[in-house]
Structures are given as structure tokens and as C-alpha cells.
C-alpha positions as CSV (number, residue, x, y, z in Angstrom):
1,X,119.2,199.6,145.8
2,X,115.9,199.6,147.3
3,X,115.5,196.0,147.1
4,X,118.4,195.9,149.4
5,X,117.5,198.4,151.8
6,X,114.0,196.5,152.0
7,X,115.5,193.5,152.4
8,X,117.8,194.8,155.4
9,X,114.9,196.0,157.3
10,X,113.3,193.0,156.7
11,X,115.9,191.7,158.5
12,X,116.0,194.1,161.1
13,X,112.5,193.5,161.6
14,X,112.6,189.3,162.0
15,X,114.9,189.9,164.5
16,X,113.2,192.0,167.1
17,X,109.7,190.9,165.9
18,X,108.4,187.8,166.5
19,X,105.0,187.7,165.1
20,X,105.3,189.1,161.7
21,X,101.4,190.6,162.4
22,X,103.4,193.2,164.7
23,X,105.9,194.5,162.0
24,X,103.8,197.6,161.8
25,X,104.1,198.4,165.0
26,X,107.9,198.1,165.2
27,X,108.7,199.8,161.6
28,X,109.9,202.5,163.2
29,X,112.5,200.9,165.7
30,X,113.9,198.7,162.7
31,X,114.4,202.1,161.0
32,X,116.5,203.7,163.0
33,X,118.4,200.7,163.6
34,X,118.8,200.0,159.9
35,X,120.1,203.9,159.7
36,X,122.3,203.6,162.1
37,X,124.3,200.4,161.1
38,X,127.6,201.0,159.4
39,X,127.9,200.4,155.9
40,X,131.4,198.9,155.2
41,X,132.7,200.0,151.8
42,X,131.4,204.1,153.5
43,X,132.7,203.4,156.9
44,X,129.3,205.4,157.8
45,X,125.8,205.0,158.8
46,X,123.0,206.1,156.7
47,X,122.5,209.0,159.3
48,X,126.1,209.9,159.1
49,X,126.2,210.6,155.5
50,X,122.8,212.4,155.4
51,X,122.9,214.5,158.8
52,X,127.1,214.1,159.2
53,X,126.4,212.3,162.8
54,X,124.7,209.7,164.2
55,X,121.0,210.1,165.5
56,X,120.4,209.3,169.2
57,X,117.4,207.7,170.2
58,X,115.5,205.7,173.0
59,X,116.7,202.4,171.4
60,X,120.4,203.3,172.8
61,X,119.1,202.3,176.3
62,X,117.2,199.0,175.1
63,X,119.5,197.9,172.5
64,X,123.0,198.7,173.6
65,X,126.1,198.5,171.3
66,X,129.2,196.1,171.6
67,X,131.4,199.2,172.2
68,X,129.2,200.2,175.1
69,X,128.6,197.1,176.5
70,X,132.8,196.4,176.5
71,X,133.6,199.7,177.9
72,X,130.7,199.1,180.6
73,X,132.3,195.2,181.2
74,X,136.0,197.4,181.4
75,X,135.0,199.5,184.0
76,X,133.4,197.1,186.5
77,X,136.7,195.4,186.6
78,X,139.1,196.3,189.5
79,X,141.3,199.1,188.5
80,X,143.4,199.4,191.5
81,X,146.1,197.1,189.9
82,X,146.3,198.3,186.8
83,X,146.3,202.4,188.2
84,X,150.2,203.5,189.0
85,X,150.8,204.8,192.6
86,X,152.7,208.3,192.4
87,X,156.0,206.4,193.5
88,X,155.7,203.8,191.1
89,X,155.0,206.4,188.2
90,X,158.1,208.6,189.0
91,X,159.9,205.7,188.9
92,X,158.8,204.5,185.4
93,X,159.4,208.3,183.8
94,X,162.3,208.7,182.0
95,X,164.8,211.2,182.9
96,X,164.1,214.3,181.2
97,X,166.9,216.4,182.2
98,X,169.3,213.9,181.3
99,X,169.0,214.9,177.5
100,X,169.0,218.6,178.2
101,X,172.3,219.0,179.9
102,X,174.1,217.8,176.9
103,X,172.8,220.2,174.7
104,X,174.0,223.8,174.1
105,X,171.2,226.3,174.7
């Protein structure tokens, strides 16, 4: 189990180091990374089984996630033809008072 986790940082480490002389200096940033990744058979990060939430930290800004960066890439797209003007909404609702007058209240 250790093994593993070393190895994994290891890893971590390789890919935003690239002099191996400046591991030390990075150990920290590898770290967190390597606690916040998701472990599949848990379906949780390290963090989120120890402290039941993920830790926040300075490398959100540098290092940004897929789900971020798609959400980001969503809302620079133009919205104005996928967003319903009030007619056009009315007129996709269903009638909701058709199913009420056939009922006995």
C-alpha cells in the first residue's frame, strides 16, 4: 500500500517536475494533487474519506480540472439560441388545466 502511494506521487512528481533535483521543492504540490485524485473502486479522494470533502488549495487556479475547464468552454459559447424567449416557452408548456377539469375535486 505504501509502495503504491509512493509510486503515484512519483508520478505526480515526473509530471510537473522536470529536473528530478527539484522534487523537493514540489513535494508539497504533488501531495495535494495525489490527495485529491479520485480513487475508482471508493469513488473518493484521499481528502474525501479522511476530512469527508475535498481540500481547496492555490493549485485550483494553476492546475484547473476537466469539469472546470468544460463548464468554462460552455459558457463562452453564445447562449442566445439555445435560451427560450417567454413566447416560445409558453408555447412549449403543456396545458396544465387540461388535466384538472376532468377530475372531480
Amino acid at each position: 500500500m505504501v509502495e503504491k502511494a509512493i509510486d503515484v506521487l512519483q508520478r505526480v512528481l515526473k509530471k510537473i517536475t522536470r529536473e528530478p533535483k527539484q522534487w523537493p521543492g514540489n513535494v508539497d504540490k504533488a501531495t495535494f494533487e495525489v490527495n485529491k485524485r479520485e480513487i475508482p473502486h471508493l469513488m473518493h479522494s484521499p481528502s474525501q474519506t479522511l476530512f469527508g470533502f475535498n481540500t481547496v488549495g492555490s493549485l485550483e487556479v494553476n492546475f484547473q480540472t476537466k469539469k472546470r475547464k468544460s463548464l468554462l468552454s460552455a459558457l463562452r459559447i453564445d447562449v442566445s439560441s439555445v435560451i427560450l424567449e417567454d413566447e416560445e416557452h409558453s408555447d412549449n408548456e403543456p396545458n396544465k388545466d387540461a388535466g384538472r377539469s376532468s377530475r372531480a375535486v
